[in-house]
Structures are given as C-alpha cells and as structure tokens.
N, C-alpha and C positions, 0 to 999 in steps of 0.2 A: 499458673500459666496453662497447665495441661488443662484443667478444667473448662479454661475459654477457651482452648483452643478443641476442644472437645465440642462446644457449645454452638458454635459460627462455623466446623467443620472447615477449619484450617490447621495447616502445619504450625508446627511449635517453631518451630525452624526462621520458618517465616516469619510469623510474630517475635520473635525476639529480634530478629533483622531490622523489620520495623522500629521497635520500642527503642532501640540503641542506635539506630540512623545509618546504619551502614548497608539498609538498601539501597541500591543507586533509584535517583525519580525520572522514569521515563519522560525519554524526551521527544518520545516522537519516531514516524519511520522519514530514513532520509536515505536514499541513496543517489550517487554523485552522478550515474550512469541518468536518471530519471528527470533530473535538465532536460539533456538532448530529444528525450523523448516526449516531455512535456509542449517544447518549441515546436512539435510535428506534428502534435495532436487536436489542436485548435484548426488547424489549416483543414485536417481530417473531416470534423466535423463541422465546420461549416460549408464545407461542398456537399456530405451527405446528412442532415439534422433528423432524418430519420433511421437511423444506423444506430444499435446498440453497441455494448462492448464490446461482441465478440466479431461483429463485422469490421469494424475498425482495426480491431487489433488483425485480424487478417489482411487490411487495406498496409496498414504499417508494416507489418513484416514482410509485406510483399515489396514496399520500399528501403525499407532495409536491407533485407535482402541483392535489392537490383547494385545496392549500392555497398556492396559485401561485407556488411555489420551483421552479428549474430542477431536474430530474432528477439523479440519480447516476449513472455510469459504473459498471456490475457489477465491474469492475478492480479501482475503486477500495472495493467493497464485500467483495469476499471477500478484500483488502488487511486493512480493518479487523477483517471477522470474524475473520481469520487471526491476530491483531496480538491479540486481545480470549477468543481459543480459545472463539468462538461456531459454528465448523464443524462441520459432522457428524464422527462418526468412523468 
C-alpha cells in the first residue's frame, strides 16, 4: 500500500478509506439558504444579460439588504449561477 501510495502521491489514509468503503461519496454542494437565492437570481439577470457575477451579486445584496436578510458571498453566487448556466458566455 505504501508503495502505491508513494506512486500516485496520495495518502495511505485515504487509500485504505477508499479500498474498505467507508469514504462517504460526495454528494454534491447544497445548501438550504441557496433556494431563496436562486428564486432572485433569474429575475437579476434577465433585467441586466450583460452583468457578470459580481455585479449581480451587488444588485442582490443591495436587495437583500433593503429587505433586512444578511448579504451573499459572490463565491457563493457565481456557485449557483454556475450550477443554474445563468453565466455569461
């Protein structure tokens, strides 16, 4: 095992996690809050189709904000546009 794992320049750790099954199999990113944020985003970009991530995400938190929710993390915005194929091309 050390030898492969020498080889491919991974952990031993790892590999035996694998080879015995009790890595968990990614499932994906989801969080619960990114709904709400998804339902706002299409409205976003079809008013402006020339607006990238980070304008958007300032049009959003500027309504969120009005409307006293904590802002969104742009990270986490061109996540979902990306996730939704609301990016530019």
């Amino acid at each position: 095992m050390r030898t492969v794992a020498d080889v491919i320049r991974a952990s031993r750790s790892n590999l035996h996690n694998r080879l015995n099954g009790s890595a968990k199999p990614s499932l994906g990113y989801h969080k619960a809050r990114d709904v709400t944020t998804l339902l706002r985003l299409p409205k976003l970009v079809a008013k402006r189709t020339n607006y990238g991530y980070p304008r958007i995400t300032a049009l959003l938190n500027g309504d969120l904000r009005s409307l006293g929710l904590p802002p969104v993390n742009n990270k986490r915005v061109y996540r979902i546009m990306a996730n939704s194929s609301l990016l530019l091309e």
